[in-house]
Each structure stands twice: as C-alpha cells, then as structure tokens.
C-alpha positions in Angstrom: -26.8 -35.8 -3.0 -26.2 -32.4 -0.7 -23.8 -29.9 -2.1 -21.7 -28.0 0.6 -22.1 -24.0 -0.4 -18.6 -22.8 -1.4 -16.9 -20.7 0.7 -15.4 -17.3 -0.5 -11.5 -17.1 -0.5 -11.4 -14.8 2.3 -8.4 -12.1 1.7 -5.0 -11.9 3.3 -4.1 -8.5 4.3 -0.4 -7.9 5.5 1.2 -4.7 5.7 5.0 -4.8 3.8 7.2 -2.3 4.9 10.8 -1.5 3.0 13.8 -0.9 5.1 17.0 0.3 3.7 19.9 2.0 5.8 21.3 4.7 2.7 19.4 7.7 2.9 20.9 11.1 1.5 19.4 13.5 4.1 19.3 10.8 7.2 21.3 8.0 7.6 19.0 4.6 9.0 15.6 6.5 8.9 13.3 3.9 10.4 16.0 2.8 13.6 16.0 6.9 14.6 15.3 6.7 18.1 11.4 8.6 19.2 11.6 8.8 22.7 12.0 4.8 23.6 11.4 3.9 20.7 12.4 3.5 17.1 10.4 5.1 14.3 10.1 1.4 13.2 8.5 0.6 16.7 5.9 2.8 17.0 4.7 2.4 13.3 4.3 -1.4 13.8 2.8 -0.3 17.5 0.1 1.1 15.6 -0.3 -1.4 12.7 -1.1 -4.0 14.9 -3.9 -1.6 15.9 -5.9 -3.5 12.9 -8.5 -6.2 13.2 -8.3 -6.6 9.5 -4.5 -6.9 8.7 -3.0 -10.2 9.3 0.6 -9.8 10.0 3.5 -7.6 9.0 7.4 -8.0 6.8 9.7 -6.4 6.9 11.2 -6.2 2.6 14.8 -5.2 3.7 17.8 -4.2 1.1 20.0 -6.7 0.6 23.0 -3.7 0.8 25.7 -3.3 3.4 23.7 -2.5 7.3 20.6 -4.7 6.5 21.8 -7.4 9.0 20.3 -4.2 11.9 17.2 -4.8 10.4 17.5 -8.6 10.4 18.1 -8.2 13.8 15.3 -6.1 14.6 13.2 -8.4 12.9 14.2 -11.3 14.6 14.3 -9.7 17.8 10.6 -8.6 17.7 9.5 -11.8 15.5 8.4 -10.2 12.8 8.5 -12.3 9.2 11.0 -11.2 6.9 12.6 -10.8 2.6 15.7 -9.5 1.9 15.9 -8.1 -2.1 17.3 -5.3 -4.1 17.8 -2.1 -3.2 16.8 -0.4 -5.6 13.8 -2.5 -7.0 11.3 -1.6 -4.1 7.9 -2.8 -5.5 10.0 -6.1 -6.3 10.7 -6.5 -2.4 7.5 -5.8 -1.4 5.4 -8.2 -3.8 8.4 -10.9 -2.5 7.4 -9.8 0.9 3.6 -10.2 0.4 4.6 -13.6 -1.8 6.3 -15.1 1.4 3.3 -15.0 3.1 0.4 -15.6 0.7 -0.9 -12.5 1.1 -2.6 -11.1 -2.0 -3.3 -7.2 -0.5 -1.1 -4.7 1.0 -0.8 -2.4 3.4 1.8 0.1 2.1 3.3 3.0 4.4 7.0 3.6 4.2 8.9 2.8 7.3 10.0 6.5 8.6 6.5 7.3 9.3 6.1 7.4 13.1 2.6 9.1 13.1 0.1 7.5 11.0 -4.0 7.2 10.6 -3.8 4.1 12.4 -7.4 4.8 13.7 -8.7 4.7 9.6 -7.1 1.3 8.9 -9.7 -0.9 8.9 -12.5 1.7 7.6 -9.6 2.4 4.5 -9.4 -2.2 4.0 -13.2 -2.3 4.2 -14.0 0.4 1.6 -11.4 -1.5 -0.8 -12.6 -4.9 -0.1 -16.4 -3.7 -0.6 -15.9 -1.7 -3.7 -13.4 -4.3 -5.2 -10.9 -1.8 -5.9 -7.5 -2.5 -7.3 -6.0 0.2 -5.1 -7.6 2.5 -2.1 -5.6 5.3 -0.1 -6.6 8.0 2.1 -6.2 11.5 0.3 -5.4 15.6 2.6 -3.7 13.8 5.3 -0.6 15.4 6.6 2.2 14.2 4.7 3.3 10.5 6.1 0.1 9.9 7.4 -1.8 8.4 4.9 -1.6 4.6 3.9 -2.5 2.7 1.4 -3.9 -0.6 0.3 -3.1 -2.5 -3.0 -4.0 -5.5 -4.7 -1.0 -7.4 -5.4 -2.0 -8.5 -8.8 -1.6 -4.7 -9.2 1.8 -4.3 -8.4 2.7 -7.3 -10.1 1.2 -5.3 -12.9 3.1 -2.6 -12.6 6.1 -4.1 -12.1 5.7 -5.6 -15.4 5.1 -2.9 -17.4 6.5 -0.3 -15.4 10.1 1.0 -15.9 13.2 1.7 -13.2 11.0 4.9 -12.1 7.9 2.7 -11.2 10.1 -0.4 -9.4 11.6 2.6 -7.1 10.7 4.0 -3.2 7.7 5.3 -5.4 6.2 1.8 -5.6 2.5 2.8 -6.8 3.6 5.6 -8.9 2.7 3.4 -11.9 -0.8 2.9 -10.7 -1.5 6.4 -10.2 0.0 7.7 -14.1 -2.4 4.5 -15.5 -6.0 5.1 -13.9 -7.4 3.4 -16.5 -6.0 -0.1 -15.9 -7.0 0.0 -12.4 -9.9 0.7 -10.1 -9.2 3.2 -7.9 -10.4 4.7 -4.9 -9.5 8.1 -3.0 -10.5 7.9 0.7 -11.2 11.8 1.8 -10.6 11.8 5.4 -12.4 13.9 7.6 -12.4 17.5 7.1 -10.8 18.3 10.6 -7.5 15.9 9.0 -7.3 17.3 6.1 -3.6 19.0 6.6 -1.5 18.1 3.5 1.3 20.9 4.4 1.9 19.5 7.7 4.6 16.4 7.7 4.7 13.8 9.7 7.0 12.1 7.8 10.9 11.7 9.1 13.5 12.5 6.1 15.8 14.9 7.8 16.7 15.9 11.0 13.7 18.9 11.1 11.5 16.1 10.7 13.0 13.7 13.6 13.0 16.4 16.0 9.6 17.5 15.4 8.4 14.0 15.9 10.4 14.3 18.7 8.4 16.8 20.0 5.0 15.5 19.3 6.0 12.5 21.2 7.4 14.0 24.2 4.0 16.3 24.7 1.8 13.8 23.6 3.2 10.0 23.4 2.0 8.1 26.5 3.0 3.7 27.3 2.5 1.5 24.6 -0.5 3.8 23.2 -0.4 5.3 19.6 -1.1 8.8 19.2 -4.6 9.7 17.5 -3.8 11.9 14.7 -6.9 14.3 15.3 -4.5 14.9 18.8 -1.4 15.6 16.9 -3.1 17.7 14.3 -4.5 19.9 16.9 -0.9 20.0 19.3 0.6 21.4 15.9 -2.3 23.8 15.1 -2.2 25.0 18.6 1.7 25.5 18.6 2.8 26.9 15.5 6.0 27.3 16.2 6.5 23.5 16.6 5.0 23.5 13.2 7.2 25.9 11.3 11.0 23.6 12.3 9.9 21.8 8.9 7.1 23.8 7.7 10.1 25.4 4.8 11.1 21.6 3.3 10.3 20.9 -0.4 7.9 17.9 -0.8 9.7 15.7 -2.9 7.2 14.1 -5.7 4.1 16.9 -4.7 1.6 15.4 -7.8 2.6 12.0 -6.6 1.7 12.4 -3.0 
C-alpha cells in the first residue's frame, strides 16, 4: 500500500493592527490625514507590499468613534474584531483568531513610515529559526515591526497582568526571555537611527510626516526608509520639529 508524504502545516501570517480613537496627545491617530491619505492608508499601502503575509484586521475598540473605523474597514474590505479597549493583546489574538492565523505581524497603526522593504526577510528569519518572536532592532522609532507566534501572546495574556494586556502588547515577552525564543533582527547599519521618529503621537510628529511625504511620497508607492533616513539626515532642521519628545517606554522599544 503507497503512503502519501504528509504535508507541513504551512503558516498563516496576517498582520493585526489596533485602532482606538482616545488618545491623550492626538485625538484619532491612525485617520490623521498624510497628504491624501490617512496614516491608516499608507501603512496598509505598504503591508500589502509582502509576499509572505496573508491578509490584514483591523482589532478596533469597542468605545464610543469605533464605528469610523468600521467604516474604514468596510469601505476598503478589510476583515475586522471589535473588543476592549483597554485589553489590546486580547483584541489582537481575537483578530488573528478570526482568521486562523497563528503568527503576527504587529506595528501599531500611527505608523505611516515603516521597513516595509524588511518584511518578508524579518517572517523568513522567524519561520527558519522557529522563533517564538522576531523584530527588527536601531530602526527609527515606528519603523520596526514585529512578528509573533500567537501561542505567545496567548501566553502572555495568561500570565501577564493589566500592564502586559495594554498598547504594550509584547511587553511580557520581552521581561520573560526565558520562556520564549527570541530573535533581534539588526538592520543594516545605514538604518540604524533609533533617535529619529517616525512614529505619529502628537502634532510634531504629524507634521513631520507631513513633510517627509510632501518631498518624498509619490502615487500609490511606499517610501523606502533608507530615502527617508537620508531626507532627514540631509535636512536637520526637518529633523529637530520632534527631535525634543520623550520616548515613552525607552527599555521597551
């Protein structure tokens, strides 16, 4: 009697991105308008840059305004959760869950400038070393993603505490190296810029990217972060608007 060989469970990789409207410092983060474009565009513009990833969701708060993410979701067909505010990590393994994904692609959804071009080489260094958790370390600040098993974050939502179910969704997995496998991507030396942010938290931020995007952002094609890196090194004064802010969770990051 032949046997058929077995085939490997191949892995699902979606990228989960929380939305929320509160924000102390600037209101409805991820809809500020870049150009054309929201911040929430232009990071799923460059997702979708990845061979490896198989789709994207959107793990919304279930507080008052989420029905402007609904509608962004629905409008650009993108799947989909609604959960607590509060409990982040819980929204995205819900998020991953509703699509039987079982890694992540984690980037918070203010980020309007990330490594899109390392995507695939960050999945394929986690799926080869069988890592728990992989993410590219020196980037500028909002830059940098990162992939997670979601046994792991059901793992820390277990054992974690309020802290570790927050925005700061792998903070568990960094304070507990020892129950994970971990890998830390350095990027290229000519990226490696951790004072610069890319991130958008306040209005320095927003009209920095802003700026970027008005030199730089051309139709329907991301920006290569080597490109910004360089715009910013070559124009300091574009770089000093938020050079002053206070990185919130330094050891974290």
């Amino acid at each position: 009697m032949k046997t058929g060989r077995v085939k490997k469970k191949q892995s699902k990789i979606v990228a989960v991105l929380p939305c929320r409207i509160n924000s102390t410092r600037l209101l409805a983060k991820p809809l500020q308008k870049i150009g054309r474009y929201t911040i929430l565009e232009l990071l799923i513009r460059q997702i979708k840059k990845s061979k490896m990833t198989s789709g994207i969701v959107l793990a919304i708060s279930e507080n008052t305004g989420s029905d402007l993410f609904v509608e962004f979701a629905k409008k650009f067909k993108i799947k989909f959760v609604l959960g607590n505010e509060i409990d982040v990590l819980g929204r995205m393994i819900k998020g991953a869950e509703s699509v039987n994904a079982d890694i992540i692609l984690r980037t918070t959804s203010e980020n309007p400038f990330i490594y899109w071009e390392g995507i695939d080489e960050l999945i394929k260094k986690h799926l080869d070393g069988k890592f728990d958790f992989t993410f590219h370390h020196g980037l500028p600040l909002g830059a940098g993603i990162e992939i997670i098993n979601l046994q792991a974050l059901r793992l820390s939502h277990k054992l974690g505490n309020k802290k570790h179910r927050s925005e700061l969704s792998t903070l568990y997995i960094y304070e507990n190296p020892n129950r994970f496998k971990i890998h830390k991507f350095e990027v290229p030396k000519i990226l490696r810029k951790p004072k610069i942010r890319l991130t958008v938290d306040t209005p320095q931020d927003l009209w920095l990217a802003r700026i970027i995007h008005e030199f730089l952002g051309s139709k329907n094609i991301p920006i290569p972060l080597k490109k910004i890196i360089k715009f910013l090194d070559d124009h300091p004064k574009f770089k000093k608007i938020n050079s002053d802010l206070k990185i919130k969770y330094k050891r974290y990051m």
